[in-house]
LUMNU-61760 format. One record per residue: residue in three letters; x, y, z of N, C-alpha, C, O in turn. Coordinates in steps of 0.001 Angstrom, whole numbers, plus 500000, padded with zeros to 6 digits. Layout:
ALAXYZXYZXYZXYZ ...
***
This chain:
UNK771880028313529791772564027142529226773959027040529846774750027983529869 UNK774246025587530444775640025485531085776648025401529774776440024795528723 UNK778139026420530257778960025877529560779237024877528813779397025083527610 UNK779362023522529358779600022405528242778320022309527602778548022158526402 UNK776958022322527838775756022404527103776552023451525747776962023138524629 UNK776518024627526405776632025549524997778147025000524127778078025150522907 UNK779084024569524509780418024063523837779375022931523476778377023593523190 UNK779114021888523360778487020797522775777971021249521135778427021216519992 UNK776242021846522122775583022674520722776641023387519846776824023130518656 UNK777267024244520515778086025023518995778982024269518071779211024580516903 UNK779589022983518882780003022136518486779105021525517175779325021882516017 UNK778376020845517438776996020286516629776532021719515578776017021627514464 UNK776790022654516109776182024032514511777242023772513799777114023835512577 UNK778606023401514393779435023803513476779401022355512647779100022501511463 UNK779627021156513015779848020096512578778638019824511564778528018864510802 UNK777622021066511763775877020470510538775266019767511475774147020191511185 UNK775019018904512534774440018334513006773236018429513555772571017446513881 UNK772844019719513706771509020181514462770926020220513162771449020289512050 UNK769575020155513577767866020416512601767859021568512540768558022202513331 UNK767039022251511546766988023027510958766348024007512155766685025164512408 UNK765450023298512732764401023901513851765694024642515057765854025675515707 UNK766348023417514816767580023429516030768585024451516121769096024755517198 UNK768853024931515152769695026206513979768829027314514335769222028261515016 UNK767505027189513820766892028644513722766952029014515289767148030181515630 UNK766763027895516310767026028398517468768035029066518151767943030072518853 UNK769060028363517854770771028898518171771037029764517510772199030033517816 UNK770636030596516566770914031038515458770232032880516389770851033940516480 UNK768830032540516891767785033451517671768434033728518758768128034807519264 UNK769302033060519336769797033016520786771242033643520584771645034216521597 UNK772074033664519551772812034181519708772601035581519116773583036293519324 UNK771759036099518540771619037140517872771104038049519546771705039067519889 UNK769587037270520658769591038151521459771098038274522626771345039390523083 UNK771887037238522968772776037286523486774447037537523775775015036944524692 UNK775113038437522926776092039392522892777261038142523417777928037656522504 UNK777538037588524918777966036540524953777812035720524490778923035574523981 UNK777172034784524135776789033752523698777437033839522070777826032837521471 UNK777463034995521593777957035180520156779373035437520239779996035238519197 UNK779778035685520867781155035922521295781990034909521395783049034739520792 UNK781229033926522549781763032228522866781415031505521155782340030724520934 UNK780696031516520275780437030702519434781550031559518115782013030819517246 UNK781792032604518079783001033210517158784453032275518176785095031374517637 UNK784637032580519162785968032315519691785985031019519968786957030617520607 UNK785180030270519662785380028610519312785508028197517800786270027355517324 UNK784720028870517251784727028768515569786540028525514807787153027813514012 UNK786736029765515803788315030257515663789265029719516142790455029912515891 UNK788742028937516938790043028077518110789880026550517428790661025627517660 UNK788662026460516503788464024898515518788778025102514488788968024026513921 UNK789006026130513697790165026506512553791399026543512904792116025644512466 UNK791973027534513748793366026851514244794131025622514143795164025181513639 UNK793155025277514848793326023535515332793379022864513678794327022089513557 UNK792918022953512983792642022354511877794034023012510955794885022304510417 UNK794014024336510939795377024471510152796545023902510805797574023582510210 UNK796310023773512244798091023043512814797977021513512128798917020829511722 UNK796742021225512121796748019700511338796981019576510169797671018692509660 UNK796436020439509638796775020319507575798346020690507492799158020258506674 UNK798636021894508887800105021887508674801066020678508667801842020484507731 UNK800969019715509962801319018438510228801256017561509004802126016780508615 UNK800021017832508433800184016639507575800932017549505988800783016749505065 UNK801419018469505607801834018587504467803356018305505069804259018020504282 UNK803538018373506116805006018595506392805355017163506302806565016946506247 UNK804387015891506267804782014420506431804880014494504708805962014452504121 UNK803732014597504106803887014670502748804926015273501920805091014892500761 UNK805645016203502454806904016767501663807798016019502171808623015786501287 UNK808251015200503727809214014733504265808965013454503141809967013208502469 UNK808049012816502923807946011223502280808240011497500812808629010561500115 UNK808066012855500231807999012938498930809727013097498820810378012528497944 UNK810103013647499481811675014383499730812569013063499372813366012908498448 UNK812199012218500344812810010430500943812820010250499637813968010375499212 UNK811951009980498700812154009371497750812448009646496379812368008907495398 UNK812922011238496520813671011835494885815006012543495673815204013311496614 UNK815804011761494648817284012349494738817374013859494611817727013981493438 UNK817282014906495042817239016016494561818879016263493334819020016472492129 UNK819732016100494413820687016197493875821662015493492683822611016018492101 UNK821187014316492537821148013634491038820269013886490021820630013860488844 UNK818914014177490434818568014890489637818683015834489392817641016108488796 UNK819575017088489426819821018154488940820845017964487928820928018471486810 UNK821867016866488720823030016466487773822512015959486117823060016078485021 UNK821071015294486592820786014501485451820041015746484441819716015361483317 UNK819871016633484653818687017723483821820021018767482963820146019170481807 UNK820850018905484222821915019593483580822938018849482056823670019413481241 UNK822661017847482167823363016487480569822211016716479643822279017076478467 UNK820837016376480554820193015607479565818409016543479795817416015886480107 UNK818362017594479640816977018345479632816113017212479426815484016962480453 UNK815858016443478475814645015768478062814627014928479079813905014008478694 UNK814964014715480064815020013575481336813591014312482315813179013733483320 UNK813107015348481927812081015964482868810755015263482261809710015077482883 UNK810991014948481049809597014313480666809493013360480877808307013099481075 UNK810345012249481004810557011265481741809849011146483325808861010542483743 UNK811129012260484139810304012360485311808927012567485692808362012076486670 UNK808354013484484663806988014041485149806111012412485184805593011920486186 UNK806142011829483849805603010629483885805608009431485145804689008839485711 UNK807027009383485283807586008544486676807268009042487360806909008210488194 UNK806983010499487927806656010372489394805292011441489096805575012579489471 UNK803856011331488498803018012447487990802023012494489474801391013476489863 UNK802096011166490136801113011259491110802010011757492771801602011852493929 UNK802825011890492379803750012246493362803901013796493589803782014355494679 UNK804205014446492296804511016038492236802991016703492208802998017805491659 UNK801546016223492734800604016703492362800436017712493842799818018777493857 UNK801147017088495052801906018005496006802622019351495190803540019072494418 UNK802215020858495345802987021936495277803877021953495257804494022270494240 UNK804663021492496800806501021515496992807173020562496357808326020253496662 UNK806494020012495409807124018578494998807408019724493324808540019967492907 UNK806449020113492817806697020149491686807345021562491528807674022003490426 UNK807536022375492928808598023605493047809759022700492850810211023260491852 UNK810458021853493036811557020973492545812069021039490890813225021160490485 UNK810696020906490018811188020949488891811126022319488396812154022800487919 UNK810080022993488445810165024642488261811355024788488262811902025086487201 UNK812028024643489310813152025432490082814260024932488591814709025581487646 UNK814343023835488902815425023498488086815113023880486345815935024481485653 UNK813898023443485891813653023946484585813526025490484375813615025840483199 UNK813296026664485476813622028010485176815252028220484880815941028784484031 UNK815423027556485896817621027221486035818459027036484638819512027461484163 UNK817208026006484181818048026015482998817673026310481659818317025884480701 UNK816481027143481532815818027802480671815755029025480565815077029310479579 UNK816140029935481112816197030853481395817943031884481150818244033061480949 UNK818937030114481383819973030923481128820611031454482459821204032533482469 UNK820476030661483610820986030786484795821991029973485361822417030044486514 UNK822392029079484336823376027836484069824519028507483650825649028190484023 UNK824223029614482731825595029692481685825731030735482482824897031381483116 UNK826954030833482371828075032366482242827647033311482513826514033221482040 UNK827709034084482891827202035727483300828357036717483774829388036299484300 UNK828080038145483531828953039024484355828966039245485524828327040201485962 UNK829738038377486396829548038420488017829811040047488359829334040167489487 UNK830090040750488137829943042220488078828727043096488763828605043985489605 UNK827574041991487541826238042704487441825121041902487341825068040930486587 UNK824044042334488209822687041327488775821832041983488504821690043110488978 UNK821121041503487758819696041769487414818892041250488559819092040084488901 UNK818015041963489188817016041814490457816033041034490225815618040579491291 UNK815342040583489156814595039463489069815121038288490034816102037553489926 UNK813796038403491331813690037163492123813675035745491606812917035685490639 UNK814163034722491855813827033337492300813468032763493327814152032907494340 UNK812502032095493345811663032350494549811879031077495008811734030181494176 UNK812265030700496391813005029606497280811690028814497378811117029004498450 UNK810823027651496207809498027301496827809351026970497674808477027594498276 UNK810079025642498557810171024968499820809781025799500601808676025766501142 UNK810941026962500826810937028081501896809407028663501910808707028630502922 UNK808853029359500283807794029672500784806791029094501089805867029754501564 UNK806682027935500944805687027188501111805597026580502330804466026176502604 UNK806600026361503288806244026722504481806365027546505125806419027142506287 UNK806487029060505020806674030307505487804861030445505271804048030832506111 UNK804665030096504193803007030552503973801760029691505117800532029746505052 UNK802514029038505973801691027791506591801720028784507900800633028764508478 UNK802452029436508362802699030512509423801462031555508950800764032036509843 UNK801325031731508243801002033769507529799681033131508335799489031957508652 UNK798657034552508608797277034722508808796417033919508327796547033511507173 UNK795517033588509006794530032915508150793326033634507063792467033046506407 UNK793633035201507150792714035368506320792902035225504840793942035597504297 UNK791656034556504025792188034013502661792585034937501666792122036017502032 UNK793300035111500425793878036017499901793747035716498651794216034614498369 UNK793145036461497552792864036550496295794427036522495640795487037072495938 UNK793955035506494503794849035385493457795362033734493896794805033019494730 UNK796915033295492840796866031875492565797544031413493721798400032057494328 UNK797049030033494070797608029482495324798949029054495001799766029021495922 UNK799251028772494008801014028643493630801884029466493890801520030642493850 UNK802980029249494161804135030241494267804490030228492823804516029291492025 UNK804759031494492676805419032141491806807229031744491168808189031909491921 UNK807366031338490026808486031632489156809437032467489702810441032102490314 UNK809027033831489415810073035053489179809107035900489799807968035963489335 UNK809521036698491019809606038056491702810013039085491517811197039051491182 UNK809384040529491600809830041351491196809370042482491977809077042369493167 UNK809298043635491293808378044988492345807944045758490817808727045867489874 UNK806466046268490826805925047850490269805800048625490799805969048454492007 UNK805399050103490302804558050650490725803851051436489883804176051639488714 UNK802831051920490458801710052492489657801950053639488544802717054569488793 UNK801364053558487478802094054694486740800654055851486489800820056957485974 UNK799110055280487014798131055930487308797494055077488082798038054096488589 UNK795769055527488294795561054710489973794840054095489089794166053418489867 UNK794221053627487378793027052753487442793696051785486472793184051337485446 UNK794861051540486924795293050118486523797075049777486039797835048813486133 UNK797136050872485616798514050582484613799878050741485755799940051720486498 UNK800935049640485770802111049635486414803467049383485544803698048646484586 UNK804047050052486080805402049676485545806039048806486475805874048740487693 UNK807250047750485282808113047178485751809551046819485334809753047436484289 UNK810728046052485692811262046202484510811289044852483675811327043786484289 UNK811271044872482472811313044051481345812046042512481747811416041488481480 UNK813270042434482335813391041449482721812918040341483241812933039155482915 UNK812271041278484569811279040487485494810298039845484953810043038739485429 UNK809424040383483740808446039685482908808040038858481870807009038294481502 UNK809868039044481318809741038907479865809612037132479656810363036364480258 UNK808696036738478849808511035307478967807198034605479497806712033502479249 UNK806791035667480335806062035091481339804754034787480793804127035496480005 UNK804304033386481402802981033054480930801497033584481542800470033252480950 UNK801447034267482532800621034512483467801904035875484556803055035779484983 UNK800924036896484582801456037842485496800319038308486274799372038919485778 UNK800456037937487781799365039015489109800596040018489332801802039973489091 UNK799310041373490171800635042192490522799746041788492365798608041361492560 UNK800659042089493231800308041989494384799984043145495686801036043254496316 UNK799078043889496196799219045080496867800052044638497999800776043659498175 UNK799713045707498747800500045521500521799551044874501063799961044322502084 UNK798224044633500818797414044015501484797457042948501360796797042367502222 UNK798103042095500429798381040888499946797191040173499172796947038975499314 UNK796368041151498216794976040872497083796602040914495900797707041453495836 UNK795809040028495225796601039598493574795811039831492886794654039451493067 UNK796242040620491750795282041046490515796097040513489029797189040975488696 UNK795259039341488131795570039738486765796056040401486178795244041203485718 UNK797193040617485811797803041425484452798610040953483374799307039938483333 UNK798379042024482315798920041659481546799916042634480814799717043814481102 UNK800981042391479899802143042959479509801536043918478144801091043290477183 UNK801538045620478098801128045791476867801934046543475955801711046780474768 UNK803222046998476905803963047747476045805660047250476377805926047589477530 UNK806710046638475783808188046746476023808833047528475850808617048203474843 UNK809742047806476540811293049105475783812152048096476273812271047983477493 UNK812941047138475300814140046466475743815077047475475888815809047438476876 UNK815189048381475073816680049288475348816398049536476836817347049196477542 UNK815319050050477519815233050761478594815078049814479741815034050187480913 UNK814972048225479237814558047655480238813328047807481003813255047312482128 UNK812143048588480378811250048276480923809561047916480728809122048409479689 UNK808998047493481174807962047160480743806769047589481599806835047645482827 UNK805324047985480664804439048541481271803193047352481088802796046757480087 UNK802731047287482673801316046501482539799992047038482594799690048230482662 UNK799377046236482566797889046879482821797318045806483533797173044741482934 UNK796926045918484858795524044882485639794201045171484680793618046200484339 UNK794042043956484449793068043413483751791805042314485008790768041686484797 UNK792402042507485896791410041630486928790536042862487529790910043887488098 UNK788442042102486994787728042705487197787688042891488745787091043914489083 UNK788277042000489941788094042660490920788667044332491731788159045072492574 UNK789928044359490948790580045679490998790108046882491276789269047113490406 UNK790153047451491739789465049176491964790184050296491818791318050121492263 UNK790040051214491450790652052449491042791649052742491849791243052045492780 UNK792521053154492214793632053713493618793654054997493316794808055411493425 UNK792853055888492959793268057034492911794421057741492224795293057144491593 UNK794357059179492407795636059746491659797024059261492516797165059246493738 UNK797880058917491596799283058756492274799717059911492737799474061026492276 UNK800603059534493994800673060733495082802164061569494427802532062697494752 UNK802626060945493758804006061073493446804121061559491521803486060985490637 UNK805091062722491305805496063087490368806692062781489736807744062656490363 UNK806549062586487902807969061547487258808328063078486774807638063914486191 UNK809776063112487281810929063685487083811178064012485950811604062987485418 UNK811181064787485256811884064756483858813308065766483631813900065752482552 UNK813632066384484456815114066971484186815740065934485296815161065320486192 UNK817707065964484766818327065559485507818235065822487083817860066859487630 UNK818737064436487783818647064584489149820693065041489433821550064880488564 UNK820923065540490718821917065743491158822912064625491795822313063657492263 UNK824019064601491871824823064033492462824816063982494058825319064998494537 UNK824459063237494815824485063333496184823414063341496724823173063259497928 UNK822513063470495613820576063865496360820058062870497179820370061845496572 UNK819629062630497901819229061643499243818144061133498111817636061843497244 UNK817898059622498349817112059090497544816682057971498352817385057539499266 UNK815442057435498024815165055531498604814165055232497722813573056011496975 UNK813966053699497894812785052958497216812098051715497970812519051416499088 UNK811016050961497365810535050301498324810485049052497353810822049030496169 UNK810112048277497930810409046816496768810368045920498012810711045908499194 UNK809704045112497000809582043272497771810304042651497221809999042008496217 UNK812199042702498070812717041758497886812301040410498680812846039321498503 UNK811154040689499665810816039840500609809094039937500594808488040723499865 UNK808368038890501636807034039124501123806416039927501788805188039888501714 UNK807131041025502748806408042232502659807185043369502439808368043286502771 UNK806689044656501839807248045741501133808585046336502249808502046604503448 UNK809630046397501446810390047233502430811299048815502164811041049530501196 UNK811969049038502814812380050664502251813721050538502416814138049792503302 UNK814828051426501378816038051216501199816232052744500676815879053164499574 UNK816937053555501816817459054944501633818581055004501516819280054258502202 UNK819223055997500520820513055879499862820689057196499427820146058108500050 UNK821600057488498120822073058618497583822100058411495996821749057359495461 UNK822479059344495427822538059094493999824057059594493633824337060776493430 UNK824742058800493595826372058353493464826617058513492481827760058969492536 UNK826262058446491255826997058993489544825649059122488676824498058808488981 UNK826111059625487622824881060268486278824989058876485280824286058862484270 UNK825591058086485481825612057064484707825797055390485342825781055236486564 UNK825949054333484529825039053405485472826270052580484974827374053111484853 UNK826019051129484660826843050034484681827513050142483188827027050387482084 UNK828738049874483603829607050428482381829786051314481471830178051209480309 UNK829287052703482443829176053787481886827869054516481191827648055631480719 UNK827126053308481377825363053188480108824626054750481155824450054971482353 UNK824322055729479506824205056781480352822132056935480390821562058026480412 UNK821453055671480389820366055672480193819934055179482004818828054766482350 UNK821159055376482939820906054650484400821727055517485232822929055665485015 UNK821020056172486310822112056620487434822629055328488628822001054336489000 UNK823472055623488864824489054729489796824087055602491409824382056738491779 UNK823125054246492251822698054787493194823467054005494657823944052871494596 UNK823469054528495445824260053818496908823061053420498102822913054003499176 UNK822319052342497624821185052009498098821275050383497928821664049655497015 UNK820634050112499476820745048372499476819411048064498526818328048633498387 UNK819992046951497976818102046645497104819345044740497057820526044464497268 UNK818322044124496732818207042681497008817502041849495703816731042515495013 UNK817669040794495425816670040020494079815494040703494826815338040759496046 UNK814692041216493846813306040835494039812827042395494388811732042500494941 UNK813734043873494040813906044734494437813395045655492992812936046790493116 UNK813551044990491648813935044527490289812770045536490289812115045408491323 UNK812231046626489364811364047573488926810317048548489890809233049103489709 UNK811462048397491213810745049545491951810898050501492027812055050767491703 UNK810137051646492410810576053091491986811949053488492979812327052815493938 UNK812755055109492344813428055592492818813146056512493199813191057343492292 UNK812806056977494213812072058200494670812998059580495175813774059408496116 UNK812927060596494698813968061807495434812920062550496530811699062676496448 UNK814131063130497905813464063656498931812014064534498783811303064698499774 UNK811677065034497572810496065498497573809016064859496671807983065285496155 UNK809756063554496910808191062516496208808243062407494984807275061965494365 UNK809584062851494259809645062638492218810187061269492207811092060819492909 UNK809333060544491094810123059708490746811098059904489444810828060191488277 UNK812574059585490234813572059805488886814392058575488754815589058797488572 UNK814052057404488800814367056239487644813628054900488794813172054956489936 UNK813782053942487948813153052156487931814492051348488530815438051243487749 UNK814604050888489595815666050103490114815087049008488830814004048684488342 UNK816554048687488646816968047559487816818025046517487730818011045547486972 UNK819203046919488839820332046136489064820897046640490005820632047773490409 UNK821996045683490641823281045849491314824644045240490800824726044362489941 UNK825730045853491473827153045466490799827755044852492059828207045501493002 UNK827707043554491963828385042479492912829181043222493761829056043486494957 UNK830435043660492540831462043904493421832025045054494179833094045260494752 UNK830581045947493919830761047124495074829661046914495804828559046741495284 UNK829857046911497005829228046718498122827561047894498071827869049073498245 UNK826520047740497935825423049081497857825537049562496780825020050677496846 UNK825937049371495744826059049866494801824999049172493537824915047959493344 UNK824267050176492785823070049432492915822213050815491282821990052022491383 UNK822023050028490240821318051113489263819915051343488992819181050456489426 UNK819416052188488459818133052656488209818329053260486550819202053983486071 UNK817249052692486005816859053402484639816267055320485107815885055803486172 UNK816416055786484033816631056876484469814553057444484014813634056969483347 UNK814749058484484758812828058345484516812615059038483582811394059190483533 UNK813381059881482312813023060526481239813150059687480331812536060094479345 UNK813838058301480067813400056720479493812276056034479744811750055466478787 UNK811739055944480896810536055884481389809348056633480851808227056223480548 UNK809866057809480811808774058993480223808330058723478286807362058844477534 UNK809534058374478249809726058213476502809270056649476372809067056453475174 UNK809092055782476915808452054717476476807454054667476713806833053785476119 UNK806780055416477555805194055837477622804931055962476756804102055242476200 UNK805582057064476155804624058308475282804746057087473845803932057081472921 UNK805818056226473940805573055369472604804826053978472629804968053087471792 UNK803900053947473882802940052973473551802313052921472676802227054121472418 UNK801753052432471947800972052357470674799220053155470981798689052712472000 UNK798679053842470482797198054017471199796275053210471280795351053428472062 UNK796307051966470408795757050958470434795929050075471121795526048932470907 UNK796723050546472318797085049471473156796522049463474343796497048552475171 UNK795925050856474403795526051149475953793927051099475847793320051521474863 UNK793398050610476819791924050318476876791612051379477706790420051648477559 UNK792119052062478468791890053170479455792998054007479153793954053870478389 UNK792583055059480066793551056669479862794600056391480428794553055977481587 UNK795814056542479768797211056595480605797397057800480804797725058200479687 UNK797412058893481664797641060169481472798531060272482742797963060022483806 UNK800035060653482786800548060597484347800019061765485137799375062612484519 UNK800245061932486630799558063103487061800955063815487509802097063360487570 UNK800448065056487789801286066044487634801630066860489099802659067482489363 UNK800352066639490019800558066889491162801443065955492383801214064834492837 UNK802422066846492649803122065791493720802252066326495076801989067507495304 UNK801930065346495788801482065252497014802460064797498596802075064728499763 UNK803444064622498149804581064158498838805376065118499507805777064972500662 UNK805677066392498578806795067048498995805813067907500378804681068280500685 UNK807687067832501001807058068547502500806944067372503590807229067572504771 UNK806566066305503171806228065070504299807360064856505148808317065620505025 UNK807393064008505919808202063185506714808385061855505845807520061535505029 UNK809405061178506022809625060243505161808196059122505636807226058679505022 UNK808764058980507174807717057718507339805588058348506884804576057665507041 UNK805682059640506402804320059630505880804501059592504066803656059169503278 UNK805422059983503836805477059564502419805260058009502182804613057461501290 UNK805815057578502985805886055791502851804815055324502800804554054476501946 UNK803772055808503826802407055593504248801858055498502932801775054403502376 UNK801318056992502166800630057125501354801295056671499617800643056717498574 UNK802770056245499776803601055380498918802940053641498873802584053010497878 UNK802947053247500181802946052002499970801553051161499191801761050134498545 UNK800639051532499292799329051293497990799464051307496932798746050594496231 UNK800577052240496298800944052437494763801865051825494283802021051965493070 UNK802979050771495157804184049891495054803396048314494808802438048070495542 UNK803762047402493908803481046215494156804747045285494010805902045579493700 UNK804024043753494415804876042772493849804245042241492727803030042287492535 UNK805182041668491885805110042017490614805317040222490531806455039772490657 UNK804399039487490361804535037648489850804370037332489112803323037741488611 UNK805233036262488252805776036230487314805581034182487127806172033342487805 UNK804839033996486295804517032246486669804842031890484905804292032536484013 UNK805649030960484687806028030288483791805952028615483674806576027889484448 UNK805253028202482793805044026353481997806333025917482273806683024781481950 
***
């Protein structure tokens, strides 16, 4: 079969166009012919391409036309007087925001001002709970791979980081990042999203424990890493990993004081970069313990940056309710870490770290 013969036909398998007779044939021919299956994958693939640069083209006209015609910036003015002006909008423009990036517009602004991101705060001190730039991600996501990825096609509210507190389901995070939330996935490194849900709080401690509840989930095994329960030292080399961004990253530091923001002696004061979105990832010491939950930074020192401490951690475990857990919470006891090289700790770290999404009405 000549080239354009075979580009034609594969053309026609792909488009449905051949008979059934016509199929079982092409179908026989590529199974005996190794090339022939090769050329009909690497066209398949070069007509998906082609098709996402087009769906790309055309959302990018659809956000440019949707853009043209809402004030962004009067309307913020107008939500900030008058909240009830969103019900208004939704009505006025309902066939308009049925576009994603259209209705990241109001999210944005109704988390802004529901949430308490309007008023006053201690510029001092930042709570790591992400806000997530929709625009940005939503065309950052038009770039990513084409392979498809479990969980909700929406961007997310509020960003955050877990990690595993055993391998057949249960994560920690901190309380902030969740609290409110109508719907929570946690996200691996592989970028699969799993269902969860919130089953235990410690407001004092800031933190909160989930459980994946999505039947596709699979066990991860024993966690490689051991929770700390005596004090850690002053100066001890420390890092953590967290998605302040949408893929996992690492931030090595020290542990700078026994006490945390304004003295609160339930947090060590660590000298480690962490970023929004950094918000309930572990603190790990040079030999694979975890000894506290990143939870904040202080504006006005440069790296300067706190963690709940992991014997708070330990104590809000143990006061989950027993009726709360559908499976065994039991932490494990073996560290598998110590001794490594950092970049293999990371390795067998990064499966047990998630991002932590957070979707709110």
């Amino acid at each position: 079969m000549r080239e354009n013969q075979l580009l034609e036909t594969i053309e026609r398998y792909l488009n449905g166009e051949l008979t059934l007779e016509e199929r079982a044939e092409f179908d026989a021919l590529r199974k005996k012919d190794a090339a022939i299956e090769d050329k009909f994958n690497e066209h398949r693939q070069f007509t998906s391409l082609l098709k996402q640069y087009s769906d790309k083209l055309d959302l990018e006209a659809r956000l440019n036309a949707i853009h043209d015609e809402i004030d962004v910036h009067t309307l913020k003015d107008d939500l900030m007087a008058h909240p009830s002006v969103v019900v208004r909008l939704w009505r006025q423009h309902h066939s308009k925001i049925s576009v994603a990036a259209s209705i990241a517009i109001f999210a944005t602004l109704l988390t802004l001002l529901f949430t308490g991101y309007l008023t006053n705060k201690d510029p001092r001190f930042v709570q790591l709970a992400r806000k997530v730039d929709q625009i940005e991600k939503a065309t950052k996501k038009l770039g990513n791979d084409i392979r498809p990825k479990r969980g909700p096609t929406t961007a997310a509210n509020f960003k955050g980081t877990g990690f595993a507190l055993t391998g057949n389901g249960y994560v920690v995070t901190n309380l902030h990042v969740v609290n409110d939330a109508d719907s929570i996935y946690v996200q691996n490194a592989e970028g699969e999203s799993f269902k969860s849900k919130v089953i235990y709080k410690d407001p004092t401690a800031d933190v909160a424990v989930l459980q994946i509840v999505d039947t596709a989930f699979r066990n991860l095994g024993p966690v490689p890493y051991g929770f700390k329960k005596s004090k850690s030292d002053l100066g001890e080399n420390v890092f953590t990993l967290g998605y302040p961004g949408e893929d996992i990253k690492f931030g090595p530091g020290a542990l700078s004081a026994n006490t945390g923001f304004h003295g609160d002696s339930t947090e060590y004061e660590v000298y480690i970069p962490v970023n929004p979105g950094n918000s309930g990832g572990p603190l790990i010491d040079d030999k694979g313990n975890i000894i506290g939950v990143i939870n904040g930074k202080q504006t006005q020192t440069s790296g300067a940056a706190f963690a709940v401490k992991s014997n708070y951690l330990l104590k809000a475990i143990q006061d989950i309710p027993s009726d709360s857990l559908s499976k065994d919470l039991t932490l494990n006891t073996k560290n598998t870490l110590a001794g490594l090289s950092r970049p293999q700790q990371i390795k067998k770290l990064r499966n047990y770290v998630f991002m932590v999404k957070v979707y709110k009405q």
